[in-house]
N, C-alpha and C positions, 0 to 999 in steps of 0.2 A: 437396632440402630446401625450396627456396618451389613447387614444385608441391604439395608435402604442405601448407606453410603457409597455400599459396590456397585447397585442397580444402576445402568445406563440409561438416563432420564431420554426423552424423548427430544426435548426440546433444549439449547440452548443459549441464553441473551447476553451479548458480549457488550460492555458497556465501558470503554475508557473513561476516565475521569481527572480533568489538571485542575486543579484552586475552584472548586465547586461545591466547599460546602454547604449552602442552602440550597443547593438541587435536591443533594442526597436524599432522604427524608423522603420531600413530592416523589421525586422521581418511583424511589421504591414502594413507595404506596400506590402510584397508578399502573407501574409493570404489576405487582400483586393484584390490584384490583381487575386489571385486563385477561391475565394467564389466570388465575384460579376458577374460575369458570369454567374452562375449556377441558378438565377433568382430566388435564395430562400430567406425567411426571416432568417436573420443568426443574433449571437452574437457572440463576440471575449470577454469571460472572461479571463483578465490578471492580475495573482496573486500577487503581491510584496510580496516576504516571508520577510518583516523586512529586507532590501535591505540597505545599509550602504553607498551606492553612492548614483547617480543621477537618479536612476533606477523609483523611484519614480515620480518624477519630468515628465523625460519625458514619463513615462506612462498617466500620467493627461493630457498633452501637444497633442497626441495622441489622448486620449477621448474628447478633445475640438473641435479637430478637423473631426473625424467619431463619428459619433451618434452611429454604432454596437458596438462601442467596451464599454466594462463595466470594470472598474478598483476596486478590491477588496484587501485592506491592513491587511494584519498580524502584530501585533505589535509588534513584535519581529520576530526572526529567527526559524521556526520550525522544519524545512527540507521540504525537497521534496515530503513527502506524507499528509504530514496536508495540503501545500499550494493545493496538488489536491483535497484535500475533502473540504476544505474550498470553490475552486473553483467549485465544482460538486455541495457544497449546493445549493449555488445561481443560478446555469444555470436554466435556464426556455426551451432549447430545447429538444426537441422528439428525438435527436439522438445526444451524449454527444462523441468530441471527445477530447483525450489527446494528450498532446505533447511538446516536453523540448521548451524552450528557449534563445535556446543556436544556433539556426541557424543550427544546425548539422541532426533534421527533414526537408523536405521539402513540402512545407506547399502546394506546385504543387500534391503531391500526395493525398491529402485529399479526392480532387474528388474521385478517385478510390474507398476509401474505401466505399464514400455514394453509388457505385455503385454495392458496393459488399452487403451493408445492405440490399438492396433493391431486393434481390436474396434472404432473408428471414433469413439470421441470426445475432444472437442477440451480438454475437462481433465479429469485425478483427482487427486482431493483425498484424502489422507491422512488419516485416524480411529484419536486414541489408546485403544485398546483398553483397557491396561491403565495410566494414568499417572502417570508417578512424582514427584510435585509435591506442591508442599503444598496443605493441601484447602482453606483459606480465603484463603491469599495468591492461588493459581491457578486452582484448579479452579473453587469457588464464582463467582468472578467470570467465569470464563471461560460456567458453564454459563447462566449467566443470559444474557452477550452472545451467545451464540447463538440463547436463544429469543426474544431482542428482534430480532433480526436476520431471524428465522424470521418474526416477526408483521410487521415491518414491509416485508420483501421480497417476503412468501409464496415465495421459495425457501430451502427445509430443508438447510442446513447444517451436519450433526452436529460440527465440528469445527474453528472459522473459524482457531484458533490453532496449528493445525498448518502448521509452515511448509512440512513436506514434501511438495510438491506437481508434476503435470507438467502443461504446455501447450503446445499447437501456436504454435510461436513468431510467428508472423503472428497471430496474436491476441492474446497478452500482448504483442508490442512495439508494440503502438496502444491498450493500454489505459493510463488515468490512474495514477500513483502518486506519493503523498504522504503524508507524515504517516504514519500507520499504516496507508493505505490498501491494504499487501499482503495483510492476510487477509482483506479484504473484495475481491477479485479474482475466486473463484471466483461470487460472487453477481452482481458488475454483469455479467459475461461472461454467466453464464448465463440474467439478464433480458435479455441481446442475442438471445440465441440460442443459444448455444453447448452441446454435448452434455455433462454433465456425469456422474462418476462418481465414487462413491465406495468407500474399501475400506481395510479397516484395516490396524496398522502397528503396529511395537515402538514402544515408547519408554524410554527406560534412563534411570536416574538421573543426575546430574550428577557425574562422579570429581574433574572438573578444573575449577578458574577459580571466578569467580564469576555467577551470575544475575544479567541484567541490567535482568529485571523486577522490577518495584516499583508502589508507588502513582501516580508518575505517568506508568505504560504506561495503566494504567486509566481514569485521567480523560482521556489522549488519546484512548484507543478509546474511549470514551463521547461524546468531541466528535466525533471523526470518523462515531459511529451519530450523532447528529444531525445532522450537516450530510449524510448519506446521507439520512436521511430528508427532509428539506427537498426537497434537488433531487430524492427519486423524488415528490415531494406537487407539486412544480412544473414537470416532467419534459413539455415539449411546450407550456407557457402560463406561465413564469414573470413576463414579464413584463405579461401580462396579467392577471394573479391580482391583483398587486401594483398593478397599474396602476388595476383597478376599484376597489382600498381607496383608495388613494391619490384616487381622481375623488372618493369618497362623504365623503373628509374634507375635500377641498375644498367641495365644495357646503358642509359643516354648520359651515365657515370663513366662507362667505360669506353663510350664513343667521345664522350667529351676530353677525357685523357691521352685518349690516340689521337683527335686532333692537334690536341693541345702537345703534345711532342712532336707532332709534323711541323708545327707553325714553329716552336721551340728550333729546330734547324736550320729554319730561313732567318735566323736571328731578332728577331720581333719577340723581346723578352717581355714587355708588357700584355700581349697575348695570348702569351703561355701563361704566364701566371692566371690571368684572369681564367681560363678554362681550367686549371688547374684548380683554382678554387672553386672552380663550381664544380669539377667532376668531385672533390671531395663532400661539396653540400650535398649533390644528390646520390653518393655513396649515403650519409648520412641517415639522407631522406629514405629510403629503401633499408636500412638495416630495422629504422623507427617502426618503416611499416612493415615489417618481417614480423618485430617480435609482437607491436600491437595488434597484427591476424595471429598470431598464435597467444595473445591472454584471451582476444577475444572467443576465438574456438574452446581455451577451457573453460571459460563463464558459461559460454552456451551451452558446452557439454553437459556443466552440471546439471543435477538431478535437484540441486534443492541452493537456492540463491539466499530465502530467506534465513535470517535470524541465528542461525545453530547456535544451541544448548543455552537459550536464550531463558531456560527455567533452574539451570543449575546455576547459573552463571548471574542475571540479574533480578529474577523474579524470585519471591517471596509470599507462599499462600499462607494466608492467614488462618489458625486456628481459631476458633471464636472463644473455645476455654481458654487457649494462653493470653497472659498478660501484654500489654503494649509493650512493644521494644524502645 
């Protein structure tokens, strides 16, 4: 039993979960029914993001019952991208896939994708074919952040809000996540380098629970395309970008000062003051963007954006012999 527990499964299904009781159950009977066939060593990691039902419960219920699956709790509610990175810490497989828990993936297509890794690239990204969503809560908004994503990355992503996706897990466990930034994963990986593929996918209506999108999944993906476009416009010279605005409002701080003591002489006290107050705004303006290129230079320096110590810290794996907490 801990030689099997130490063995590095082959494969791993990362699967967040918020107020989804009656998935659980389905859900882990058609991953089981799809992966056991395929004769690999697999895990089913299943997130509870701080889950307010019973969600919990019979997740554990589930792990009592298959030995593959591994139950991982958030103590609270994080969203949707901490519960995948929380889940991507812990997988132990060679090829890390994602996907909602909401029954709206089908977990029949998994195969596919292992069989498209196995052609040599490092992620496929799932494409709803046929989607079963509403056209102006979801799709409209979805189809637009794609072609924005398109024009701003110039990499074409038919599909960014498909969660069903696989990755060579040496590659998703070093990339950034936050905020919403799990559908934009297949794009920064693939301005790295990374072989990308794509191929389409069921997707079924919702039977169970509630959607957990809304208006303000939208405004965050809209913040998060922003601040993507930002660091890709300042990607190698941030702090020098910012740094030559910043010198040129200096200078016309300190050209506005020395005017403004010329004019000061000629006795014209109201337009001393008025340059004077500006040569201090745009002193201001220039210190702002001094110090904003230099946090911006350490973000991008960094080696790792996402999460840190996000398993010592909020996550909690489930034993399936211990008792509920």
């Amino acid at each position: 039993m801990i030689e099997a527990e130490r063995r590095q499964p082959e494969l791993s299904i990362v699967v967040p979960m918020y107020n989804e009781e009656d998935n659980v159950a389905p859900l882990c009977e058609r991953l089981l029914t799809s992966l056991t066939p395929l004769g690999l060593d697999y895990e089913i990691v299943l997130v509870d993001d701080g889950s307010a039902d019973n969600t919990l419960r019979n997740l554990r219920a589930q792990q009592q019952r298959n030995p593959e699956i591994r139950v991982v709790r958030l103590r609270r509610n994080y969203g949707q991208t901490p519960a995948m990175a929380a889940g991507i810490e812990v997988a132990r497989g060679r090829t890390i896939v994602l996907m909602d828990g909401d029954l709206q993936n089908d977990p029949a297509d998994i195969p596919r994708f292992l069989e498209k890794m196995e052609e040599g690239y490092d992620i496929v990204v799932g494409w709803r074919q046929r989607r079963q969503d509403y056209l102006f809560r979801r799709k409209i908004p979805s189809w637009i952040a794609n072609r924005l994503l398109a024009r701003i990355t110039g990499v074409n992503v038919k599909d960014t809000g498909c969660s069903l996706k696989s990755f060579r897990a040496e590659l998703i466990k070093g990339l950034p996540l936050y905020s919403e930034m799990h559908r934009f994963i297949p794009v920064v990986a693939s301005m790295a380098g990374a072989r990308m593929a794509q191929i389409p996918v069921s997707h079924h209506a919702r039977q169970f629970g509630q959607s957990k999108y809304g208006l303000s999944r939208i405004y965050k993906v809209a913040i998060d395309l922003i601040v993507l476009r930002t660091l890709i416009s300042l990607a190698g010279r941030p702090f020098g970008t910012l740094g030559w605005v910043a010198l040129f409002a200096a200078f016309l701080s300190i050209g506005g000062f020395i005017y403004g003591v010329g004019v000061a002489t000629t006795g014209d006290a109201m337009s001393s003051v008025t340059f004077a107050g500006l040569s201090v705004l745009l002193a201001a303006l220039a210190m702002f963007l001094f110090f904003l290129g230099l946090l911006v230079e350490l973000l991008y320096g960094a080696d790792e954006l996402r999460i840190e110590n996000l398993a010592s810290l909020t996550v909690r794996q489930i034993n399936p012999k211990t008792p509920p907490a």
